[in-house]
PATORMAR-557404 format. One record per residue (C-alpha): residue number from 1; residue in three letters; chain; z, y negated, x. Coordinates in steps of 0.1 Angstrom, whole numbers, plus 5000, padded with zeros to 4 digits. Layout:
REM residues N
(NUM, 'Ala', 'A', (Z, Y, X))
...
***
This chain:
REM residues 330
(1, 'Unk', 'A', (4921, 5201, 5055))
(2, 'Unk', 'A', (4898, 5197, 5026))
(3, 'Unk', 'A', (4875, 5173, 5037))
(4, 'Unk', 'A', (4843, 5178, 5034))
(5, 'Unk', 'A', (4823, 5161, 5007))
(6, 'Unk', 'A', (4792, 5170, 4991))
(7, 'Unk', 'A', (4778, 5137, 4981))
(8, 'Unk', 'A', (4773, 5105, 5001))
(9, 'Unk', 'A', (4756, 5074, 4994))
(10, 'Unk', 'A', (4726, 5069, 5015))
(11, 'Unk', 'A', (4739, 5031, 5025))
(12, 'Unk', 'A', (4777, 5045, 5033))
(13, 'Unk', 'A', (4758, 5075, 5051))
(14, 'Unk', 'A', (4738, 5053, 5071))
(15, 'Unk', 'A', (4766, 5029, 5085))
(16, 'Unk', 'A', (4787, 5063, 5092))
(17, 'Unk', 'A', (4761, 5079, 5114))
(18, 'Unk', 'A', (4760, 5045, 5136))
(19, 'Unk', 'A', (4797, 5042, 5140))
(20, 'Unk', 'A', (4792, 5086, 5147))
(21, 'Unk', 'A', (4764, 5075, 5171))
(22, 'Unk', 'A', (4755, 5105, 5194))
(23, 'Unk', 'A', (4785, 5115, 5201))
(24, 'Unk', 'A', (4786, 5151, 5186))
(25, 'Unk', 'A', (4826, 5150, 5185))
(26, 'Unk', 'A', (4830, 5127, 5155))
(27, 'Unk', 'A', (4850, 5097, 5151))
(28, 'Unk', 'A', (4889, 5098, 5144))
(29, 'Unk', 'A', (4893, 5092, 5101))
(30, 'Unk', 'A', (4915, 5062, 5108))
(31, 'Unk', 'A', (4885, 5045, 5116))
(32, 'Unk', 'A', (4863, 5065, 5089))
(33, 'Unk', 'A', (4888, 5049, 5062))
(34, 'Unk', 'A', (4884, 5017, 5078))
(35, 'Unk', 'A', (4850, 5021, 5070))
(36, 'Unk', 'A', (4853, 5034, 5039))
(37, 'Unk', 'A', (4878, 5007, 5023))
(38, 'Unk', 'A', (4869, 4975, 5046))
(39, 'Unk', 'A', (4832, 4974, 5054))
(40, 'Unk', 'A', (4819, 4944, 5049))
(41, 'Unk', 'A', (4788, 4956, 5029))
(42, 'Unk', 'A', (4801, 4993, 5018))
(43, 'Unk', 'A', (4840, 4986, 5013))
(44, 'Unk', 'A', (4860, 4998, 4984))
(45, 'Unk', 'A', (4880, 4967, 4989))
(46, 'Unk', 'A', (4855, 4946, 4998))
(47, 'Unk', 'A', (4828, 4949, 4967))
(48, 'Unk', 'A', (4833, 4931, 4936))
(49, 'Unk', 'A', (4844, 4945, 4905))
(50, 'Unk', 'A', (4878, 4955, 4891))
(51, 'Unk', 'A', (4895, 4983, 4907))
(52, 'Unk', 'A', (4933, 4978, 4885))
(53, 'Unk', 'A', (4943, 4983, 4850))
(54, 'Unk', 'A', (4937, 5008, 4822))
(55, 'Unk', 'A', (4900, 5005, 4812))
(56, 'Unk', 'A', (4876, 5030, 4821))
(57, 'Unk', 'A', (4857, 5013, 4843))
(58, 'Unk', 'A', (4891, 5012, 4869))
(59, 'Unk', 'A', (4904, 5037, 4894))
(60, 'Unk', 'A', (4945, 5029, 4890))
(61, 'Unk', 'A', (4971, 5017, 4875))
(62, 'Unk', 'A', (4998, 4993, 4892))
(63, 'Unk', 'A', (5031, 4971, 4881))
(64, 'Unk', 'A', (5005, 4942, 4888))
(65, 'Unk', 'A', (4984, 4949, 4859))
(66, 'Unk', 'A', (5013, 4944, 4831))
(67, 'Unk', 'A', (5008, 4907, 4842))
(68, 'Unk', 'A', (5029, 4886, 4818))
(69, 'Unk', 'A', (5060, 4907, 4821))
(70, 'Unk', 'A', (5061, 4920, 4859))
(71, 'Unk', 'A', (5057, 4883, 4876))
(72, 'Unk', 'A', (5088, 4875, 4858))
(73, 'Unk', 'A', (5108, 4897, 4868))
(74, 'Unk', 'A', (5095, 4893, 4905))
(75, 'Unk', 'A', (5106, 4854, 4902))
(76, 'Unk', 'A', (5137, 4866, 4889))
(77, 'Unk', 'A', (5147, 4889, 4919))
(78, 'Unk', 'A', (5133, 4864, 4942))
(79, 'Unk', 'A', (5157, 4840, 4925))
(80, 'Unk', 'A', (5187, 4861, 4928))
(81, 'Unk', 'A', (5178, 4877, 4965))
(82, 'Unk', 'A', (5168, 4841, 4978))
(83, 'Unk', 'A', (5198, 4816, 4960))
(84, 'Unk', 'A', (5176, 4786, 4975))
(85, 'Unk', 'A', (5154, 4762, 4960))
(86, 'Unk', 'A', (5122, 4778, 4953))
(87, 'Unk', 'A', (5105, 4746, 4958))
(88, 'Unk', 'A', (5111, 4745, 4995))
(89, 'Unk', 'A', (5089, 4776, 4999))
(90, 'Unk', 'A', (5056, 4790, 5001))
(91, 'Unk', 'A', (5051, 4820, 4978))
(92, 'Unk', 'A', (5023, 4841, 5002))
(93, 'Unk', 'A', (5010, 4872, 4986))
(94, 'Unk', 'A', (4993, 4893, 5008))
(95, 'Unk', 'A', (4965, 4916, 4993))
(96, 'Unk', 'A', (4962, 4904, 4961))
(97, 'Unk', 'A', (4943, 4928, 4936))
(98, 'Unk', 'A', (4935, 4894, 4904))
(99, 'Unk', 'A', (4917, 4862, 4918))
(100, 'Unk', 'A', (4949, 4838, 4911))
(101, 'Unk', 'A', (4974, 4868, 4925))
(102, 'Unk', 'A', (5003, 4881, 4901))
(103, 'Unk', 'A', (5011, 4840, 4895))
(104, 'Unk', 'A', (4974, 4833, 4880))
(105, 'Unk', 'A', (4987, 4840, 4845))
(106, 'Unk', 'A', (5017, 4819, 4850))
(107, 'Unk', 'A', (5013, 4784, 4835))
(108, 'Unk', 'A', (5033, 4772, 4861))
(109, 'Unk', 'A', (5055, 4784, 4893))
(110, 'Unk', 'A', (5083, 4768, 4911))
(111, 'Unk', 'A', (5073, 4773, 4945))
(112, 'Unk', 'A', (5061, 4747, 4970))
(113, 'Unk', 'A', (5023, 4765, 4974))
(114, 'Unk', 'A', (5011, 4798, 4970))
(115, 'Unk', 'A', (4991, 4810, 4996))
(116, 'Unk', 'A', (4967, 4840, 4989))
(117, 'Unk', 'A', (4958, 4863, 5020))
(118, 'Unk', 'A', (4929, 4886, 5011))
(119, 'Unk', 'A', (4914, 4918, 5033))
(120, 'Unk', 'A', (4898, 4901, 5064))
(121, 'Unk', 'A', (4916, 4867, 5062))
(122, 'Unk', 'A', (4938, 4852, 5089))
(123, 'Unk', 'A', (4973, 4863, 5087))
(124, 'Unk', 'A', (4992, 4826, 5086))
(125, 'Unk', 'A', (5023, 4822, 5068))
(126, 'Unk', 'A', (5043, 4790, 5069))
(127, 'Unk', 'A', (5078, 4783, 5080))
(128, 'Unk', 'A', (5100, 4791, 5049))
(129, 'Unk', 'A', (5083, 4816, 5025))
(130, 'Unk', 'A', (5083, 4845, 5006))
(131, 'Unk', 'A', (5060, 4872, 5017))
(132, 'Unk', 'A', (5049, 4895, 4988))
(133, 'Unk', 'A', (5033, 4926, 4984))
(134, 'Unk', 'A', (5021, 4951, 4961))
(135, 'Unk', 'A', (5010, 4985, 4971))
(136, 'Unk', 'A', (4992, 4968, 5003))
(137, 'Unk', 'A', (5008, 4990, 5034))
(138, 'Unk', 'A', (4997, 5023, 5010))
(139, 'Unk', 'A', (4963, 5005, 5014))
(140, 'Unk', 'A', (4958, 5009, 5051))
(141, 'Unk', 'A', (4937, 5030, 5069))
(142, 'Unk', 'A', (4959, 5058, 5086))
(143, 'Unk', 'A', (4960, 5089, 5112))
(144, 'Unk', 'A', (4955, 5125, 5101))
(145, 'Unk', 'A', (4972, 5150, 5125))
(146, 'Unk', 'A', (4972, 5189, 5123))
(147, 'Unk', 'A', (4991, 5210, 5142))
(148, 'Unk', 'A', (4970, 5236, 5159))
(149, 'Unk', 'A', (4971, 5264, 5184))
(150, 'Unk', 'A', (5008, 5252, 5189))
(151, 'Unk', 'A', (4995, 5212, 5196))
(152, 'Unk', 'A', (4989, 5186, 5175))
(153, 'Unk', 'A', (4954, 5177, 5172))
(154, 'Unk', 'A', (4938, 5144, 5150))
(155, 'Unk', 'A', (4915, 5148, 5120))
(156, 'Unk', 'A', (4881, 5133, 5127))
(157, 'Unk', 'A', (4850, 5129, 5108))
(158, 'Unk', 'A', (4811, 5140, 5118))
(159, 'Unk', 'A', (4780, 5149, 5107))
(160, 'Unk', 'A', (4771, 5182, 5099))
(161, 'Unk', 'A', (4738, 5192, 5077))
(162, 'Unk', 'A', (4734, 5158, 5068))
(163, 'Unk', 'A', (4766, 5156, 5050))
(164, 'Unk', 'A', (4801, 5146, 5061))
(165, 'Unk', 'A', (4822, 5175, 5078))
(166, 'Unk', 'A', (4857, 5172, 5090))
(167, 'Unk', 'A', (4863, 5181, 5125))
(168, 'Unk', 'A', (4893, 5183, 5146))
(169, 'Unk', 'A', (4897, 5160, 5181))
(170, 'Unk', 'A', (4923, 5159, 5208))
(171, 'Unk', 'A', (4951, 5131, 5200))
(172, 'Unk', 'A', (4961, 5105, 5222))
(173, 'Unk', 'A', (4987, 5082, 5218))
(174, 'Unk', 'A', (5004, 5105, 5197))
(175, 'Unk', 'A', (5039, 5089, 5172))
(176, 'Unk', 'A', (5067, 5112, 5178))
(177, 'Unk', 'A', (5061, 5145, 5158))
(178, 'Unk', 'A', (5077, 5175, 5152))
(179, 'Unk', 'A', (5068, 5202, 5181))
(180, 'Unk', 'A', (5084, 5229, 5159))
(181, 'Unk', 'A', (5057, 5222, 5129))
(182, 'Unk', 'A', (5040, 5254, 5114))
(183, 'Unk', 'A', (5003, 5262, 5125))
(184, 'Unk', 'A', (4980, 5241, 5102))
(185, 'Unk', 'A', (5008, 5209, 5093))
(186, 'Unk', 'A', (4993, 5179, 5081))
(187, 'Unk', 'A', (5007, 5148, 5084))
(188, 'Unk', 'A', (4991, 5116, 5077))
(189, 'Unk', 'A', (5008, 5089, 5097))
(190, 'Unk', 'A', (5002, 5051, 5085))
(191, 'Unk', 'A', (5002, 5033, 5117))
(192, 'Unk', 'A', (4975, 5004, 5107))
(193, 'Unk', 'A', (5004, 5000, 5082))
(194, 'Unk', 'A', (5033, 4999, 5110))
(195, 'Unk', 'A', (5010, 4976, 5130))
(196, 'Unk', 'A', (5005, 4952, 5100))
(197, 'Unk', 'A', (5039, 4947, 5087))
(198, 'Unk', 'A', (5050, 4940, 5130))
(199, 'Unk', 'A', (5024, 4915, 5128))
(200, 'Unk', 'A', (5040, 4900, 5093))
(201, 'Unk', 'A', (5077, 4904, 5107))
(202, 'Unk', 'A', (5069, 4890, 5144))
(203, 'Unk', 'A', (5056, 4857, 5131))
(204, 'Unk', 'A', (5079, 4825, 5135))
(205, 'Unk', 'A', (5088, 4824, 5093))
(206, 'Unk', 'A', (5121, 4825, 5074))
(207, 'Unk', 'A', (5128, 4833, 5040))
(208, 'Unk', 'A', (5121, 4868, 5020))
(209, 'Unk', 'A', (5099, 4897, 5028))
(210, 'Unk', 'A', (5094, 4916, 4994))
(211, 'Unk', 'A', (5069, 4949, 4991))
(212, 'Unk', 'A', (5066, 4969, 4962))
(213, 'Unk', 'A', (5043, 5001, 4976))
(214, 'Unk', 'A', (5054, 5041, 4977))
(215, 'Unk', 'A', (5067, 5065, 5004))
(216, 'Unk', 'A', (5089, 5083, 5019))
(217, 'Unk', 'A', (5112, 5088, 5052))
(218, 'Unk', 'A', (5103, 5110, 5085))
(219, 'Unk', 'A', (5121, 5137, 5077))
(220, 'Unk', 'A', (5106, 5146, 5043))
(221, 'Unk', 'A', (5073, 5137, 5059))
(222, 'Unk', 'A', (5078, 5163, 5088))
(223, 'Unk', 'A', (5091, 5193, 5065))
(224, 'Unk', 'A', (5082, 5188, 5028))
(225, 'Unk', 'A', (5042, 5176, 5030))
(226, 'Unk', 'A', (5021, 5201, 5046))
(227, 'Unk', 'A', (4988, 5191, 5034))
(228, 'Unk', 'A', (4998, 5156, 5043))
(229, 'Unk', 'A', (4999, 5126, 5018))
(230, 'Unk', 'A', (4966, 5112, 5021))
(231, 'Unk', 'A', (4945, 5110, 4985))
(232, 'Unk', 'A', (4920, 5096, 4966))
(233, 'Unk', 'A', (4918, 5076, 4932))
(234, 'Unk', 'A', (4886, 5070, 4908))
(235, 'Unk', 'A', (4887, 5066, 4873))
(236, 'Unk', 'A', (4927, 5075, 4873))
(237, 'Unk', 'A', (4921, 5107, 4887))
(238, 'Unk', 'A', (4940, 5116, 4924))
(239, 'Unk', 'A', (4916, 5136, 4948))
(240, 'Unk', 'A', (4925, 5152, 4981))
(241, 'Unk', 'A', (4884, 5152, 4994))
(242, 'Unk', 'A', (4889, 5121, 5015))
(243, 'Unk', 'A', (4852, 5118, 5023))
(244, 'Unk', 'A', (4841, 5125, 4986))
(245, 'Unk', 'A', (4819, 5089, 4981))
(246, 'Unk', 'A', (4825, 5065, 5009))
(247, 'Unk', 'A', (4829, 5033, 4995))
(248, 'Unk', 'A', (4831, 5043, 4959))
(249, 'Unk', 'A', (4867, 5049, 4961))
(250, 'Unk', 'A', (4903, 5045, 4971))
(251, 'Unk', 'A', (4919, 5059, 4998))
(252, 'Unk', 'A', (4955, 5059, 4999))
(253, 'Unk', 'A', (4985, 5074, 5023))
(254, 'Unk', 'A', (5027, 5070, 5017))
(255, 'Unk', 'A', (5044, 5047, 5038))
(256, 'Unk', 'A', (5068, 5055, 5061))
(257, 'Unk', 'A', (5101, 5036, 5048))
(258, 'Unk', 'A', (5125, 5044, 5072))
(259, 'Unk', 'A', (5101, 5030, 5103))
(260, 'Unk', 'A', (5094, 5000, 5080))
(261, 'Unk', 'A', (5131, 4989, 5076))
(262, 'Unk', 'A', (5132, 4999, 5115))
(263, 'Unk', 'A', (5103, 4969, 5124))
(264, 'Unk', 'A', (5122, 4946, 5101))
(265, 'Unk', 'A', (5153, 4954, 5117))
(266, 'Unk', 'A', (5139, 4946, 5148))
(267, 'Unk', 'A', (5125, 4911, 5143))
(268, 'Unk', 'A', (5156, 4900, 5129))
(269, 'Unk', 'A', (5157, 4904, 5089))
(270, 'Unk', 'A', (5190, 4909, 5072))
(271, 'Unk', 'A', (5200, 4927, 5042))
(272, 'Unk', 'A', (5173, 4947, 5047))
(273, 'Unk', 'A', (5172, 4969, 5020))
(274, 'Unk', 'A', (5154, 4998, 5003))
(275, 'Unk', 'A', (5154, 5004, 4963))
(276, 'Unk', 'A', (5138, 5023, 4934))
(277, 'Unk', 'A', (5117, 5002, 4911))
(278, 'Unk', 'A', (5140, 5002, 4885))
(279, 'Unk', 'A', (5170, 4998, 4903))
(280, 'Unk', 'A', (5156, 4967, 4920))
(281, 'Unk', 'A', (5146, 4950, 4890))
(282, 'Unk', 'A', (5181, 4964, 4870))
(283, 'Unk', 'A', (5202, 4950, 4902))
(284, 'Unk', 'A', (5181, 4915, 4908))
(285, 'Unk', 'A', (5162, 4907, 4880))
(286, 'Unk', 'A', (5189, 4910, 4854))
(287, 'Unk', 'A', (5186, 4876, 4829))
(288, 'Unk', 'A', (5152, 4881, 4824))
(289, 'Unk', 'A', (5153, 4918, 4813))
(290, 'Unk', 'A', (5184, 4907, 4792))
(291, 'Unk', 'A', (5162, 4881, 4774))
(292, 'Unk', 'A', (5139, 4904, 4770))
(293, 'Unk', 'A', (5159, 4932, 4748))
(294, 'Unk', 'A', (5171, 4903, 4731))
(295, 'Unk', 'A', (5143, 4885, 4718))
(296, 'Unk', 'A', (5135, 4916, 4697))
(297, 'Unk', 'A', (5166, 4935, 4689))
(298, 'Unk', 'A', (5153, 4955, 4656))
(299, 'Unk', 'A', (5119, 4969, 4672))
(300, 'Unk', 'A', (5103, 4981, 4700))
(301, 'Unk', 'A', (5080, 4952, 4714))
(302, 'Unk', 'A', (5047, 4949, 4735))
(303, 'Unk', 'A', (5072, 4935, 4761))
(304, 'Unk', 'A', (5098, 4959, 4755))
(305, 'Unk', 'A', (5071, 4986, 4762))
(306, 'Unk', 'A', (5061, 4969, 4793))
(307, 'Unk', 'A', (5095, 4970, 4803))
(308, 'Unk', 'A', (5100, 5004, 4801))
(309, 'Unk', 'A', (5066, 5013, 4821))
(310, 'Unk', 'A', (5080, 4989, 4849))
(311, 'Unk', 'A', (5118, 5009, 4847))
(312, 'Unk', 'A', (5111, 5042, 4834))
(313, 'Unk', 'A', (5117, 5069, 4863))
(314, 'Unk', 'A', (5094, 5092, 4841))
(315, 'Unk', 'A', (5068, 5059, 4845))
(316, 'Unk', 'A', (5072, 5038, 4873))
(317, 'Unk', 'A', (5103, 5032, 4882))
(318, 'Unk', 'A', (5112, 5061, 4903))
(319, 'Unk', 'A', (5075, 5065, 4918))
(320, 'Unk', 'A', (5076, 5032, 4932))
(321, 'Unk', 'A', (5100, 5019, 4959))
(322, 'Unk', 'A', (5112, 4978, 4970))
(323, 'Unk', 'A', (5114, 4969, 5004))
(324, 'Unk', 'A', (5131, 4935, 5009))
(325, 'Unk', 'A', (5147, 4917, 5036))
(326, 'Unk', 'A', (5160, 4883, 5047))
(327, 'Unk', 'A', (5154, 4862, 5079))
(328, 'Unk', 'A', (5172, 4831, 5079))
(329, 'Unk', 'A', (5162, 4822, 5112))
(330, 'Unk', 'A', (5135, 4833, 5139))
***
């Protein structure tokens, strides 16, 4: 499973052994990554400092960061996808990376509000909106299972040496996995993930439900990952030692998109639909990338660049997927 880590900060070290305690078992890693990423005083997410963009001093790279060109094209879609005034909703972004969101740089939006919902805030979103998010449900903290000995068994965490040691526990309230896995099958099953988008979909709102994030389906999940598709980021390099630092870095797993559109499905969202990047913003977000390749037809601009980065497969266009979906009642 390549877990173990060599180096721990005394701090993260310390609040790890309490939630360990005595109990020589270990904990599951779901709630080690909670830990990790959502601590109040150790928290990758939770400390200051800036995690996004291209400087040294960051750990990755998101559509957020090219911030004049990528909110455009997001009100665009949400123009096209929504065919409403925009002034009779509440543009609610959910995890927001920048202190004013990816509207802060805008001199002005069209929407009634925007509502900001940071890590650890109340989940309230009012009666017409448009729920955004980018690369928040890859964000969560998720489940590591192994099959072992013919059973599937969950990754935990403990303390051996002094040093975190990965450990393997018996798994209850197991999803529904393959029982015809290989011996030693990873897969790392976002569930806080599943739980937090029910929570979004099963509150009384109407309007648009748009998340920009990476995955895949169950069935490449089950045969094509066996070391699972949990991994680190610091300083734009991916890692697979998920207890490397505690605290210091990012933990990350792929959604599950075909359980996601199931949820939606389920509370009621139309034209639910799933897209590449680039196909998204190609299908919905048309005028503005038209006004775009105009405004400098003789040479390759800054925004012309951007535009590419947002739509190249080789870049981010195929890496990246769009989940959106209509309720027009609840």
């Amino acid at each position: 499973m390549a877990l173990d880590s060599s180096e721990n900060t005394s701090e993260a070290m310390s609040v790890i052994a309490g939630l360990i305690g005595s109990d020589a078992g270990g904990i599951p890693l779901e709630q080690y990554i909670q830990c990790a990423l959502y601590h109040p005083r150790i928290g990758y997410y939770m400390r200051h400092g800036e995690r996004v963009g291209r400087s040294p001093d960051t750990d990755f790279y998101t559509a957020s960061s090219i911030k004049g060109l990528f909110p455009r094209l997001v009100l665009e879609s949400i123009r096209s996808l929504l065919d409403e005034p925009l002034s009779e909703y509440v543009f609610v972004e959910a995890g927001p990376e920048s202190a004013g969101g990816i509207l802060g740089n805008l001199p002005d939006h069209p929407f009634k509000d925007i509502c900001l919902i940071r890590p650890g805030d109340p989940f309230e979103i009012p009666e017409k909106a448009i729920v955004f998010s980018n690369e928040l449900f890859d964000a969560q903290p998720f489940r590591r299972f192994v099959r072992h000995a013919g059973s599937w068994m969950e990754a935990g965490v403990t303390i051996r040496a002094g040093s975190l040691a990965s450990t393997l526990l018996e798994a209850e309230n197991l999803p529904e996995l393959p029982e015809d896995a290989p011996e030693g099958y990873t897969i790392d099953w976002p569930q806080r993930a599943n739980n937090l988008l029910r929570e979004i979909a099963g509150k009384s709102w109407r309007g648009l439900f748009i998340s920009f994030d990476y995955g895949l389906d169950r069935r490449t999940l089950f045969t094509e990952r066996p070391e699972g598709t949990g991994r680190t980021y610091s300083s734009h390099t991916m890692g697979s030692d998920l207890l490397d630092r505690p605290g210091e870095i990012d933990i990350t797993c792929h959604v599950v998109w075909d359980v996601m559109e199931s949820i939606l499905t389920e509370n009621r969202f139309q034209n639910v639909e799933l897209s590449r990047q680039e196909s998204f913003f190609m299908h919905y977000s048309q005028i503005a990338i038209r006004e775009i390749l105009e405004s400098s037809p003789a040479g390759f601009s800054p925004q012309k660049q951007s535009l590419m980065e947002l739509l190249n497969p080789g870049n981010m266009g195929h890496l990246f997927q769009v989940l959106s979906a209509r309720r027009n009642d609840f």
